[in-house]
C-alpha positions in Angstrom: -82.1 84.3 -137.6 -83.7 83.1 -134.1 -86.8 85.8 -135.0 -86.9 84.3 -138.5 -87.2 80.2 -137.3 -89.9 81.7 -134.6 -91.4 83.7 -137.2 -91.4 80.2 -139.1 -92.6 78.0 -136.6 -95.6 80.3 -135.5 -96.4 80.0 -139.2 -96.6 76.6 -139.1 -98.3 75.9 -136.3 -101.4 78.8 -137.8 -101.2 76.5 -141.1 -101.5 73.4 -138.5 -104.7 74.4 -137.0 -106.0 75.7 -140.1 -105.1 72.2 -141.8 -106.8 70.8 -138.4 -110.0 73.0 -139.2 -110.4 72.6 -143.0 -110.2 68.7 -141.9 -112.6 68.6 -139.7 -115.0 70.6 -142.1 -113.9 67.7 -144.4 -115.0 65.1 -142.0 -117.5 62.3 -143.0 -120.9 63.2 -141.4 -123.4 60.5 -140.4 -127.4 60.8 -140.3 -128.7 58.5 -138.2 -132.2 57.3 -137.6 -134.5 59.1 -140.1 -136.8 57.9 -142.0 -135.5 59.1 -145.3 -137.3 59.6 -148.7 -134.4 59.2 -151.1 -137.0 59.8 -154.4 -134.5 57.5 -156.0 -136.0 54.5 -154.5 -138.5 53.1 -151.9 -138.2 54.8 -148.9 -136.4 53.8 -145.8 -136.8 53.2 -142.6 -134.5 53.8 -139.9 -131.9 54.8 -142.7 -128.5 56.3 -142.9 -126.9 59.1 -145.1 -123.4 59.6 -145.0 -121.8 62.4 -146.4 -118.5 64.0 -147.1 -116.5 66.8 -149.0 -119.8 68.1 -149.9 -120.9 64.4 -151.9 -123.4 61.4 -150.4 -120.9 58.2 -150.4 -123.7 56.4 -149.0 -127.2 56.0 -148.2 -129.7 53.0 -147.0 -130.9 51.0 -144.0 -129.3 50.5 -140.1 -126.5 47.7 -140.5 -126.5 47.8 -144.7 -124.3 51.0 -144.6 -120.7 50.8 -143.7 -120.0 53.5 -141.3 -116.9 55.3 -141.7 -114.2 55.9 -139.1 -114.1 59.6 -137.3 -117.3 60.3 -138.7 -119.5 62.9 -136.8 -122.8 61.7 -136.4 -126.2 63.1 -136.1 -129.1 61.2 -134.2 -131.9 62.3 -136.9 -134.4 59.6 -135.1 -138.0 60.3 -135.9 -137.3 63.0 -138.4 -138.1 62.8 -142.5 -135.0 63.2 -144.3 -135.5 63.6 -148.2 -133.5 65.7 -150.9 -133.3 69.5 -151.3 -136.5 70.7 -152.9 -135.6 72.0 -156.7 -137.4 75.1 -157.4 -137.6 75.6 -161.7 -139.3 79.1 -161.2 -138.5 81.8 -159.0 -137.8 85.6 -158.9 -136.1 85.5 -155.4 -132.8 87.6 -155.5 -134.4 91.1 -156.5 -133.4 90.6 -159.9 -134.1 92.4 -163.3 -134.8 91.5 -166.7 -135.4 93.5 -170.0 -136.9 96.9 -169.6 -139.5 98.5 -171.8 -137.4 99.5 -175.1 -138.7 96.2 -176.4 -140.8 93.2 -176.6 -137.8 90.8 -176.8 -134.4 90.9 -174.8 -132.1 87.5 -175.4 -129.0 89.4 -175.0 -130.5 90.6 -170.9 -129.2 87.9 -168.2 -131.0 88.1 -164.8 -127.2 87.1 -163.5 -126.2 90.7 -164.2 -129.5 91.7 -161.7 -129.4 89.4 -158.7 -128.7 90.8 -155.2 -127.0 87.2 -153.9 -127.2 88.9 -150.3 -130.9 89.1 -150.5 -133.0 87.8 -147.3 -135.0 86.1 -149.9 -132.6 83.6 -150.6 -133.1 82.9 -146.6 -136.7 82.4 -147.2 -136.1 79.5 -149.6 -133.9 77.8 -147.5 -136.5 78.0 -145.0 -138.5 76.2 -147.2 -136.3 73.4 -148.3 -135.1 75.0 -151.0 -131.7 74.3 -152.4 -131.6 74.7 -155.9 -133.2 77.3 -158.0 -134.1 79.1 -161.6 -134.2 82.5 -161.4 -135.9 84.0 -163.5 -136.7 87.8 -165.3 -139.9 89.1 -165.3 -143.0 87.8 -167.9 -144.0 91.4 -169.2 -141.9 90.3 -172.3 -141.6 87.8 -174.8 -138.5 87.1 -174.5 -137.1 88.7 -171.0 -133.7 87.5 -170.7 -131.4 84.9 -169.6 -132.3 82.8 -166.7 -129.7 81.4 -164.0 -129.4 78.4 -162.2 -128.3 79.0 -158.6 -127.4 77.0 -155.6 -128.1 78.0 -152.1 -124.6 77.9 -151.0 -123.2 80.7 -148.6 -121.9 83.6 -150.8 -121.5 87.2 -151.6 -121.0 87.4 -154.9 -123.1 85.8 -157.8 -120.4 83.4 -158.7 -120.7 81.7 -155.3 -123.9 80.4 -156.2 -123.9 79.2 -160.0 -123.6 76.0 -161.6 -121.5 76.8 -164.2 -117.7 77.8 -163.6 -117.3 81.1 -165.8 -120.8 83.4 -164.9 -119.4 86.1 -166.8 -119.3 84.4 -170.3 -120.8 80.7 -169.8 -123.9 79.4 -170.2 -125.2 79.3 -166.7 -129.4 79.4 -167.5 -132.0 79.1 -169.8 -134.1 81.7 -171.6 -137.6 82.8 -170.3 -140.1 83.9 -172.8 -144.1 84.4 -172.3 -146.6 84.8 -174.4 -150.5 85.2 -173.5 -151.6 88.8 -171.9 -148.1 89.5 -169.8 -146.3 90.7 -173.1 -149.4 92.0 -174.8 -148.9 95.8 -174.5 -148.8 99.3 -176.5 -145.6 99.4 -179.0 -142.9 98.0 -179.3 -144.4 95.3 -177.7 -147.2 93.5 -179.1 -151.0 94.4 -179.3 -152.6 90.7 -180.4 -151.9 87.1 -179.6 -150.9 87.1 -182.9 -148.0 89.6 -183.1 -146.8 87.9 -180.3 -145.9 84.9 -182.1 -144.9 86.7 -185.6 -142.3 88.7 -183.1 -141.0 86.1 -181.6 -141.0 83.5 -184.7 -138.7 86.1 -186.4 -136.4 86.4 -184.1 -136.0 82.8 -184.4 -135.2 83.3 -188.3 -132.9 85.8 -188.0 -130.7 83.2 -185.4 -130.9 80.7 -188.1 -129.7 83.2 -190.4 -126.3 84.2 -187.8 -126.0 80.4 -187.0 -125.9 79.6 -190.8 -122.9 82.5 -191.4 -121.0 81.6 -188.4 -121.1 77.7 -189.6 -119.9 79.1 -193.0 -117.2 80.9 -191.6 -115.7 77.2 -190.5 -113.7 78.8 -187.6 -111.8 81.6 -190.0 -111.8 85.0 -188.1 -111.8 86.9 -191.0 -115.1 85.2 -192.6 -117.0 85.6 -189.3 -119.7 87.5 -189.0 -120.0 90.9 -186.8 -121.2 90.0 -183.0 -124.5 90.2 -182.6 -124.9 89.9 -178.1 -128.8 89.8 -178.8 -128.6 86.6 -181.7 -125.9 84.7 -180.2 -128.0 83.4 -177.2 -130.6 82.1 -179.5 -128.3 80.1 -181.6 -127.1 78.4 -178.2 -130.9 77.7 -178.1 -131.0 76.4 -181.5 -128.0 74.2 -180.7 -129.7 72.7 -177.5 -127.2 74.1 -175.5 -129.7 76.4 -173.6 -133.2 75.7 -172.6 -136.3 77.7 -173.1 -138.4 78.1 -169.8 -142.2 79.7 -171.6 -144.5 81.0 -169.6 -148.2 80.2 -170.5 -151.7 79.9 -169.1 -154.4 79.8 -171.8 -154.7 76.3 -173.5 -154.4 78.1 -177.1 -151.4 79.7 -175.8 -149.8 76.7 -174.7 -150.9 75.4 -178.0 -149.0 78.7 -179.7 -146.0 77.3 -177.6 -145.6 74.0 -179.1 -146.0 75.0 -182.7 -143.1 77.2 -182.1 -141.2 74.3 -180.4 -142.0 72.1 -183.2 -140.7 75.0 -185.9 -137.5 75.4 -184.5 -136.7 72.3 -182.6 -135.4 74.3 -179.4 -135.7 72.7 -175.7 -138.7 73.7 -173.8 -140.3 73.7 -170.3 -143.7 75.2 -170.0 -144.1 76.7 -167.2 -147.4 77.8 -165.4 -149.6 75.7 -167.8 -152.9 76.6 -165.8 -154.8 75.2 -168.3 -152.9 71.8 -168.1 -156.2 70.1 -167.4 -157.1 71.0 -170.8 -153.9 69.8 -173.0 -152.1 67.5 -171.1 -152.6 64.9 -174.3 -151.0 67.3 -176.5 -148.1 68.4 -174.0 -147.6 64.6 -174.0 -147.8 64.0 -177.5 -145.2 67.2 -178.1 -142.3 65.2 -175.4 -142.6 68.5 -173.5 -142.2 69.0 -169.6 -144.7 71.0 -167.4 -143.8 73.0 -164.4 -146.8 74.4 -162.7 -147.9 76.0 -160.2 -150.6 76.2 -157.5 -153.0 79.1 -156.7 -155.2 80.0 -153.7 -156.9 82.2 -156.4 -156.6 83.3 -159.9 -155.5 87.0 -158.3 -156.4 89.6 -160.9 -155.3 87.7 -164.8 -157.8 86.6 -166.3 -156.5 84.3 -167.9 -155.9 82.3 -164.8 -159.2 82.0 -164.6 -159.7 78.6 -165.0 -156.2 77.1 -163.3 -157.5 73.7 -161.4 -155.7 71.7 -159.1 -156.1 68.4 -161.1 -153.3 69.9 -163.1 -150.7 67.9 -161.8 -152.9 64.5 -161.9 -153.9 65.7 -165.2 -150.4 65.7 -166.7 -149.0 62.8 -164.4 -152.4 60.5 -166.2 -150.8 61.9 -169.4 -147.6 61.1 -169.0 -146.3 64.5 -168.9 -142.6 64.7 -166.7 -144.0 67.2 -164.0 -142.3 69.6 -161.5 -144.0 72.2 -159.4 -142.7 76.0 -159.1 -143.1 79.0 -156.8 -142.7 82.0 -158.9 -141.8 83.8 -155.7 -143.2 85.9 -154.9 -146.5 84.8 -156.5 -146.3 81.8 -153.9 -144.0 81.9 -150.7 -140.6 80.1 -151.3 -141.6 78.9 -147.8 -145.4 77.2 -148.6 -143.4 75.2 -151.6 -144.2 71.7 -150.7 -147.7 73.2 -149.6 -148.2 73.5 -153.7 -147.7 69.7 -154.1 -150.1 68.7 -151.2 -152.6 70.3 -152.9 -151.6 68.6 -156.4 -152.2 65.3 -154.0 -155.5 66.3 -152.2 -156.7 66.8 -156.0 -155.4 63.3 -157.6 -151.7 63.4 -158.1 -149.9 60.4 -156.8 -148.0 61.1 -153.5 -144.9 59.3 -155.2 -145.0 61.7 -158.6 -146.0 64.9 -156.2 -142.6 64.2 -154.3 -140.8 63.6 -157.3 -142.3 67.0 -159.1 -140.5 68.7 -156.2 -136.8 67.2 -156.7 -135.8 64.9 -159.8 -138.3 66.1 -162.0 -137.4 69.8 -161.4 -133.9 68.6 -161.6 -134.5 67.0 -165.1 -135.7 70.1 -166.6 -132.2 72.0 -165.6 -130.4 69.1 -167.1 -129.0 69.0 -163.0 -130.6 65.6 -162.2 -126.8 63.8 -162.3 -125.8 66.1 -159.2 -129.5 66.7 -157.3 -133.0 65.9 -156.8 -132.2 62.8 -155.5 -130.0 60.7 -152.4 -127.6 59.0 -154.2 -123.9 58.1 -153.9 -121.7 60.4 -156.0 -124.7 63.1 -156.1 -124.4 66.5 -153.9 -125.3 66.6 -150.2 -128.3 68.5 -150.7 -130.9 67.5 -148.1 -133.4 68.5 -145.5 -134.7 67.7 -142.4 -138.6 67.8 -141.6 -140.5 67.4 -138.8 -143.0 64.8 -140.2 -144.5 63.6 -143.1 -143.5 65.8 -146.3 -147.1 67.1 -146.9 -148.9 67.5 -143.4 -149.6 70.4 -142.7 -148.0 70.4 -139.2 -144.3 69.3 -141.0 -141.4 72.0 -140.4 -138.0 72.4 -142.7 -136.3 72.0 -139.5 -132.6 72.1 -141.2 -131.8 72.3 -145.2 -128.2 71.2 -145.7 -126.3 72.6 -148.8 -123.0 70.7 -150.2 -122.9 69.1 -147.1 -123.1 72.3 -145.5 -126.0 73.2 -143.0 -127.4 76.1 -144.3 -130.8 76.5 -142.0 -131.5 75.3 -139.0 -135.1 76.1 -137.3 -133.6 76.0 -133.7 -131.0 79.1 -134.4 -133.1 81.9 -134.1 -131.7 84.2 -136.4 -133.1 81.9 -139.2 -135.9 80.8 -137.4 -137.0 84.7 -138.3 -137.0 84.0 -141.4 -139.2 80.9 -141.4 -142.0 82.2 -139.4 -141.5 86.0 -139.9 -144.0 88.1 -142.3 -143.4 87.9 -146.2 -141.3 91.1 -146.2 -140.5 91.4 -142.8 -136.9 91.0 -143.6 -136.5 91.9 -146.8 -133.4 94.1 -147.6 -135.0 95.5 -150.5 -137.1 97.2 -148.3 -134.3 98.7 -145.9 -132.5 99.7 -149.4 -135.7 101.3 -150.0 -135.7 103.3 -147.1 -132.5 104.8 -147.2 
């Protein structure tokens, strides 16, 4: 009996000092000092973020915020403190998408691909990242399901998702792509014009499995046989999942909208190099824009004429803008390098700022838990060195859930800010095994 109440009491004195330590993980956290960018409002000066059990409960000036009691705080003086940069287009996590036994794969979902131990995912945090649309691959028109991830600490997939079932919820969008990517030998398309007629008819034949599953009024025995491949693209028909389209060319963007306008889906386009060229009818369509900035063209020709003045372009238009990596076309890292440039070539600092949080956010449908500081919104934030878009700013911390999830000064991930591309890339070290 003695060695059971000692057995007892050691028990309870492990769950007290766990207890002690999940509380003190729970404790409020105060940033003090910083100027922060809150995107949400004008920025402020000597400001204060609070945050707790993963939430902001309060952000504004010195002496307008309430401080609470026990809180640990963090002297933040002279730093920039703005939200966690929302990345709409990225192929970080050494993902897969549809292979080449077709042209069109709605039933592939990247989710089933994704390595969430990958350094990459380092690598955006680095850069400020802290939430992020992985894509598949563009060499289809249709190359799967897309995920929505947050840059928490995990090891499995689930970790990281939005949504709260990954194996059977809707926890993405779709990518398609038209213009040369897709444009290969059969089954895949030969002409700009197959391209469309391919993916137009898979379209018709989801109307057609919406239309019997709506007659079937819930019955079991009147429903229709599962079809994996159709039943994303009625949850596309049903604005329940988003369509993220790749395109360059204006008459391909132009291809994209009259299939929009057919069948009434949600849309982002995405790349858009030609913006310059059509942001009046992107604006005229109600369509966003994420877009990206090159160096160069590389080697697609179609690329060819991608400008800078995209992102005034579509700002003058009125076109809800976001910017995108499509790592590893452009470094997770140089992300808010993209929207200086956008600046330097017209764009408004204020929309170029917003084009890396809200509006990203927006076209996820996330923007009522990030892209901005707010109260009640997640503690996704990051601390820079300077002024967002000098070139001599640092991420010096990104904070996740309230969670710090880089910090410059620790140097195993300062590696992974200043190291080589694929320096420390475990694909590679899977590679060479």
């Amino acid at each position: 009996m003695k060695k059971r109440n000692k057995l007892l009491a050691a028990l309870g004195m492990a769950g007290f000092l766990l207890s002690g330590t999940a509380m003190a993980q729970e404790q409020p956290h105060v940033f003090k000092g910083a100027r922060i960018i809150p995107i949400a409002g004008k920025p402020i000066e000597n400001g204060v973020l609070v945050v707790q059990h993963g939430k902001i409960t309060a952000v504004g000036a010195a002496g307008q915020v309430k401080l609470p009691k026990g809180a640990t705080e963090i002297d933040v003086t002279g730093k920039v403190l703005m939200p966690g940069l929302v990345d709409t287009h990225s192929h970080i996590g050494e993902g897969s998408g549809g292979d080449g036994s077709g042209a069109l794969h709605p039933d592939v979902r990247i989710i089933d691909g994704i390595n969430p131990m990958s350094d990459s995912f380092k690598r955006a945090l680095a850069g400020g990242i802290t939430t992020v649309n992985v894509m598949p691959g563009s060499g289809h028109l249709m190359s799967g399901q897309t995920v929505y991830l947050k840059m928490r600490e995990g090891k499995t997939i689930g970790d990281l998702t939005f949504c709260e079932d990954p194996g059977s919820g809707i926890c993405g969008g779709m990518k398609m792509a038209n213009g040369t990517n897709p444009m290969k030998a059969a089954p895949f398309p030969g002409t700009r014009a197959k391209s469309a007629a391919m993916a137009r008819q898979l379209f018709l034949d989801a109307q057609q499995y919406q239309s019997k599953i709506k007659a079937a009024k819930g019955k079991a025995d009147k429903m229709p046989e599962r079809k994996p491949n159709l039943e994303p693209m009625v949850e596309i028909l049903e604005g329940k999942r988003i369509v993220h389209f790749h395109t360059h060319r204006k008459d391909d963007i132009m291809t994209a909208l009259r299939l929009q306008k057919e069948f009434g889906f949600k849309m982002v386009l995405h790349h858009v190099s030609e913006a310059w060229k059509s942001a009046d009818e992107i604006a005229k369509a109600g369509i966003p824009a994420s877009i990206i900035t090159l160096d160069s063209p590389g080697g697609k020709a179609e690329t060819v004429e991608i400008s800078n003045t995209n992102g005034a372009a579509l700002e003058k238009a009125g076109v809800l803008t976001a910017f995108h990596t499509d790592d590893g076309i452009t470094d997770s890292r140089l992300f808010m390098r993209g929207a200086a440039l956008g600046v330097r070539a017209g764009m408004s600092r204020e929309k170029a700022l917003e084009a890396l949080t809200i509006a990203g956010a927006k076209m996820l449908e996330l923007d009522s838990r990030v892209g901005s500081l707010e109260k009640g919104k997640d503690a996704d934030f990051i601390v820079l060195s300077g002024e967002p878009f000098s070139v001599y700013t640092k991420v010096e911390q990104t904070w996740v859930e309230g969670k710090k999830r880089f910090d410059i000064q620790n140097p195993d991930d300062k590696k992974f800010a200043t190291g080589g591309y694929n320096a420390y890339q475990s694909e590679l070290h899977y590679h060479a095994h």
